[in-house]
RODRENVEX-232382 format. One record per atom (N, C-alpha, C, O, CB): x, y, z; residue in three letters. Coordinates in steps of 0.02 Angstrom, whole numbers, plus 50000, padded with zeros to 5 digits. Glycine has a CB too. Layout:
BEGIN
XYZALA ...
// end
This chain:
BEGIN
481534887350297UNK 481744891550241UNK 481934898350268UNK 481504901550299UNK 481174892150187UNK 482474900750261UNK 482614908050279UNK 482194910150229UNK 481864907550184UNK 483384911050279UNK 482374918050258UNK 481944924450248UNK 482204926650204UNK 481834931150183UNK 481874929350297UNK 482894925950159UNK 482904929050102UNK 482774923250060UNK 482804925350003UNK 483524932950089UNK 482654917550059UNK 482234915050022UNK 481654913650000UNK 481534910349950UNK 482304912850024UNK 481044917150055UNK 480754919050061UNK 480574924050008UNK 480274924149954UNK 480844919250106UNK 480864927950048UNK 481014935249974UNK 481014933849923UNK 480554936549892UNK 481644939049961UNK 481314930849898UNK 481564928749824UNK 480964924749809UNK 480824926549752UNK 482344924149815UNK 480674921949820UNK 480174917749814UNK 479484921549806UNK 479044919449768UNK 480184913249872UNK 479424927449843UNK 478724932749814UNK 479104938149802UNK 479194942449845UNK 478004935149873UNK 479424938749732UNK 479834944849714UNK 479054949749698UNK 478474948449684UNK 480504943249634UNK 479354954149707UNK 478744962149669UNK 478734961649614UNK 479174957949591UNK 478944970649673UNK 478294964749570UNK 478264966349523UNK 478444972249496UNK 478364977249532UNK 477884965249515UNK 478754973149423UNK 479114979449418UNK 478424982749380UNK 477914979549369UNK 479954979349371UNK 478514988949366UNK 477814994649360UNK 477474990349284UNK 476864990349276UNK 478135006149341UNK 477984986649226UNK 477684982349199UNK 477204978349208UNK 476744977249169UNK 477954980049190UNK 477294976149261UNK 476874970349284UNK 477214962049285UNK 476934957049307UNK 476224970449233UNK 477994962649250UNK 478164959049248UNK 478464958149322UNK 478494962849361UNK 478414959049195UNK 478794948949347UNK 479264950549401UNK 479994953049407UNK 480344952149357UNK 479274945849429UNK 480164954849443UNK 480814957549480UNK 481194950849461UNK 480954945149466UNK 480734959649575UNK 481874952549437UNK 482174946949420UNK 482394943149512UNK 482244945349568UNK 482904949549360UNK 482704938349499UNK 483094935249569UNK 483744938449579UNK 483974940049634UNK 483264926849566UNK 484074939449510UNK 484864943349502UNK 484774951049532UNK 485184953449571UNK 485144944049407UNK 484184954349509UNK 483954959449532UNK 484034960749615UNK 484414964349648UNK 483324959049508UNK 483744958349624UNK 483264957349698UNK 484164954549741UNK 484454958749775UNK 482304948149690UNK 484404949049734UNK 485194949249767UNK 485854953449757UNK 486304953049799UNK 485444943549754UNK 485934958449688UNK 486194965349686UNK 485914968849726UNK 486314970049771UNK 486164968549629UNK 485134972749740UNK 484794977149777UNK 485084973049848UNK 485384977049884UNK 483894977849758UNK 485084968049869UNK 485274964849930UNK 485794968749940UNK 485864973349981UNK 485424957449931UNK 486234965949891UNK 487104967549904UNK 487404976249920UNK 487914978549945UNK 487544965049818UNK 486814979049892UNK 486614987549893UNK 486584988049957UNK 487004991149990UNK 485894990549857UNK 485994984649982UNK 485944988550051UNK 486274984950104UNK 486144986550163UNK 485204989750073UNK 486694980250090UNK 487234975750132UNK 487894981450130UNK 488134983250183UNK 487454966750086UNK 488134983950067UNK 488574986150067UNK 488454996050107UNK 488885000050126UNK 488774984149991UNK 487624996550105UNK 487785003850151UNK 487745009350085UNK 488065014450094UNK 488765004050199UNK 487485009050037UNK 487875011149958UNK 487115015649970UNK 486665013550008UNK 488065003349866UNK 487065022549928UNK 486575026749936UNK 486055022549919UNK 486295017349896UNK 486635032849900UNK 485445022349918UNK 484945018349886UNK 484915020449811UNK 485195025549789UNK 484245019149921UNK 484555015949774UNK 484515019149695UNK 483915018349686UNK 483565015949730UNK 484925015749633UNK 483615020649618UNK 482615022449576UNK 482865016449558UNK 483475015849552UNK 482235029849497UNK 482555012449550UNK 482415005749522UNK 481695008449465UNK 481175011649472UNK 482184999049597UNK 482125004649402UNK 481745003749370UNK 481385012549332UNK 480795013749318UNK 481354998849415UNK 481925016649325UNK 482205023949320UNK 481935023349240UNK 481995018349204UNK 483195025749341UNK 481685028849226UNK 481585031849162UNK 481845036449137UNK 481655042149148UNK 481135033249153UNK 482485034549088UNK 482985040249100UNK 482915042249033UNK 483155047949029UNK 483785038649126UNK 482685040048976UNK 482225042348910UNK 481625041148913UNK 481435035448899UNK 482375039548849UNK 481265045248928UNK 480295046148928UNK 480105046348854UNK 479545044348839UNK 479915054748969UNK 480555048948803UNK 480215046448734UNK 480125040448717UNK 479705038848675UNK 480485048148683UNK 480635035148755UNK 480715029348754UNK 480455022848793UNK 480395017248769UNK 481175029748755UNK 480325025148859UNK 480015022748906UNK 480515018048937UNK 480365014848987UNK 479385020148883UNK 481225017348903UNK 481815012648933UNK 481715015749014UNK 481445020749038UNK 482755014348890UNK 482105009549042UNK 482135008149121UNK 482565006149120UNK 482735001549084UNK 481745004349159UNK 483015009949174UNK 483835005449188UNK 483495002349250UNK 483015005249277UNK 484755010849210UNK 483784995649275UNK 483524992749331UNK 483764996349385UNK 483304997949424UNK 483674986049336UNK 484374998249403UNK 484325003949456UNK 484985010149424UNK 485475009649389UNK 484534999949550UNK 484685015249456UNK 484865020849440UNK 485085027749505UNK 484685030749541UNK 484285022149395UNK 485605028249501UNK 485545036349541UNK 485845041349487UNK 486395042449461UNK 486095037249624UNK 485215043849485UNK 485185051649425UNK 485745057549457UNK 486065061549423UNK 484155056649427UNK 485745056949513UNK 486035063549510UNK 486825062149511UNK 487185067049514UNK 485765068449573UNK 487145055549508UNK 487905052249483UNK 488025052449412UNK 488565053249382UNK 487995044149501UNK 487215051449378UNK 487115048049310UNK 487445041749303UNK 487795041149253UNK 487355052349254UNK 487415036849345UNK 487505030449353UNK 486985026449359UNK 486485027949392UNK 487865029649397UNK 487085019349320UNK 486485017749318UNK 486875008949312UNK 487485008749304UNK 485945022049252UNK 486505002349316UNK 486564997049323UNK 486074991949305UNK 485524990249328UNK 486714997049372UNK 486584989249234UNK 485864984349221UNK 486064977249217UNK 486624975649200UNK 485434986049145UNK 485524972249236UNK 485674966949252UNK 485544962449196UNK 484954961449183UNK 485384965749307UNK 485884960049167UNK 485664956449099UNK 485574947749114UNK 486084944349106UNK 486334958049034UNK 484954944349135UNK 484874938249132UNK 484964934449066UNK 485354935449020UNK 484334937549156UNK 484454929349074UNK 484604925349012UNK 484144927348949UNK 484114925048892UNK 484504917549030UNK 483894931048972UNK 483254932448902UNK 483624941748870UNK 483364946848846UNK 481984933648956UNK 484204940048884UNK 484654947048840UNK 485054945648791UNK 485324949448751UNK 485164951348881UNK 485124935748800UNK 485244933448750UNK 484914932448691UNK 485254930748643UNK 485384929948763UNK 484344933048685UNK 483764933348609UNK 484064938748602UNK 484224942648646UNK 482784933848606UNK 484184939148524UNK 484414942148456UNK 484004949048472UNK 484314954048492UNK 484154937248377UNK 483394949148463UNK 482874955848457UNK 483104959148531UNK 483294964948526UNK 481854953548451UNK 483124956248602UNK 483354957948644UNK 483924962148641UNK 483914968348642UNK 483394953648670UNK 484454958148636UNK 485074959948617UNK 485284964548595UNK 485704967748626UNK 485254957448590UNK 485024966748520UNK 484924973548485UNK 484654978048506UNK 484874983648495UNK 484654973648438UNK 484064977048544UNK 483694982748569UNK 484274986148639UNK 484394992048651UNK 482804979348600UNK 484524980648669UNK 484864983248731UNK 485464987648697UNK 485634992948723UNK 485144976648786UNK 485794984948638UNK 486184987548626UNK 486194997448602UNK 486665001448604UNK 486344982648586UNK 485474998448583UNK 485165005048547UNK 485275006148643UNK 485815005048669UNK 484165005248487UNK 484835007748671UNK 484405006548752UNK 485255010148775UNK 485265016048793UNK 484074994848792UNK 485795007048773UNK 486515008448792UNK 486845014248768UNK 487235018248794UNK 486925003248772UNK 486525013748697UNK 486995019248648UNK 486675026148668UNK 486885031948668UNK 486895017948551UNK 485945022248689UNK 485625030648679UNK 485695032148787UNK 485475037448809UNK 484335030648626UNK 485905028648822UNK 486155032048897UNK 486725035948865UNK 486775042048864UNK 486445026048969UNK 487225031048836UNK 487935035848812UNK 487865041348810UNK 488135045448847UNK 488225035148752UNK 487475042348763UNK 487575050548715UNK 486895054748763UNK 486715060348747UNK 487295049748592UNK 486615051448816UNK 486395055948878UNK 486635057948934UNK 486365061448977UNK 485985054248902UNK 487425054448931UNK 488095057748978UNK 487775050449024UNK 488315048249044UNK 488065069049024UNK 487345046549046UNK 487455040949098UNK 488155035049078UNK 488305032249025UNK 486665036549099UNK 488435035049140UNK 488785027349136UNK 488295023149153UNK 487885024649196UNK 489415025749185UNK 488305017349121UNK 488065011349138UNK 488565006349145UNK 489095005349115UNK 487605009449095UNK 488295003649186UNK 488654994849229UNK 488294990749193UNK 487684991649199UNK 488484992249326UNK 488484986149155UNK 488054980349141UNK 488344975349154UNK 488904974449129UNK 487804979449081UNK 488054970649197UNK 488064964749239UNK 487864960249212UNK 487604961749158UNK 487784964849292UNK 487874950249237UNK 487514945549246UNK 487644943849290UNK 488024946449331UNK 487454941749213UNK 487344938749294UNK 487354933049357UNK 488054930949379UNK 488174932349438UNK 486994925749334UNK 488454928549351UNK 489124928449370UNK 489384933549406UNK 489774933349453UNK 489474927749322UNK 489134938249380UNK 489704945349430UNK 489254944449482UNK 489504942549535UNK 489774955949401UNK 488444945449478UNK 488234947249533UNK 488234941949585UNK 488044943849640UNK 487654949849523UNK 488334938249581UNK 488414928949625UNK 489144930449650UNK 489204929949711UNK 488414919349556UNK 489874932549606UNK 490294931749648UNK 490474936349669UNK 491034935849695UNK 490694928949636UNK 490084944249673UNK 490444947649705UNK 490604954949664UNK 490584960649686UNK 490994943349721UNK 490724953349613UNK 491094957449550UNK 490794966049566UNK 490964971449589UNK 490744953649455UNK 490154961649529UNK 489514967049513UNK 489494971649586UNK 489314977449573UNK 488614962049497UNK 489614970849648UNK 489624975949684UNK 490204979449680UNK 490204985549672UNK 489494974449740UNK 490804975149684UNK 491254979749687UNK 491504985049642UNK 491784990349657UNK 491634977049698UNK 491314982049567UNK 491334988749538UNK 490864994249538UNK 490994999349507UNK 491424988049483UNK 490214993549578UNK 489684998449591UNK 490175002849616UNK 490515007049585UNK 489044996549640UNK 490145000549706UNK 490595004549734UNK 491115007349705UNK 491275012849728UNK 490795002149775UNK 491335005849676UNK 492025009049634UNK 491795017149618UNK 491895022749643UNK 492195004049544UNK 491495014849574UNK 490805021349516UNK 490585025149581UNK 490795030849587UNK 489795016349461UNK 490185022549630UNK 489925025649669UNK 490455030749717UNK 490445036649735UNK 489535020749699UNK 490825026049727UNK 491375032849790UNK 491835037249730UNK 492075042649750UNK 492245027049866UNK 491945035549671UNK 492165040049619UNK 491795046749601UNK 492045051849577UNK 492195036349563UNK 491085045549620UNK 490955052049588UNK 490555054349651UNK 490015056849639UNK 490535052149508UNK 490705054049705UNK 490475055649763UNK 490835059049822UNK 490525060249874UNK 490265050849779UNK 
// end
């Protein structure tokens, strides 16, 4: 078994207690494959709120979230949608991703995009 399967296989836990997604954990790959500044994972960018973008660099106000399959529940859904409205009107861009972008590629390249744009 390689070693990034390995990885993927005892993901961390995020400060929830829940785990680190797999989509997660192969974007952060693709991060530090691509050389890209590091980002806060798991960033609290409303403290009234306690929302977490999965990764974040504050001082771009860029931020990246990975939407698996459980963003499809309805209550989910809505909540992400408030969670979005309220980065907006706090001046962050957000990236929101799935698995598809992040599997073929997508999801980095438009990081980088964002990232050497405001850098």
């Amino acid at each position: 078994m390689s070693s990034l399967a390995v990885d993927l296989l005892t993901l961390p836990k995020r400060f929830s207690g829940k785990p680190v997604s797999q989509l997660e954990e192969t974007l952060a790959l693709h991060i530090r494959a691509e050389k890209l500044p590091p980002p806060e994972r798991e960033y609290v960018f409303a403290p009234d709120r306690k929302w977490r973008m999965d990764f974040a660099w504050p001082r771009l106000m860029l931020a990246v979230e990975v939407d698996g399959e459980v963003h499809r529940i309805s209550e989910r859904f809505h909540a992400d949608i408030e969670k979005h409205a309220r980065a907006l009107l706090l001046g962050w861009t957000v990236l929101r991703v799935g698995g598809r972008e992040v599997r073929n590629g997508l999801a980095i390249h438009w990081l980088k995009a964002l990232i050497w744009e405001r850098t």
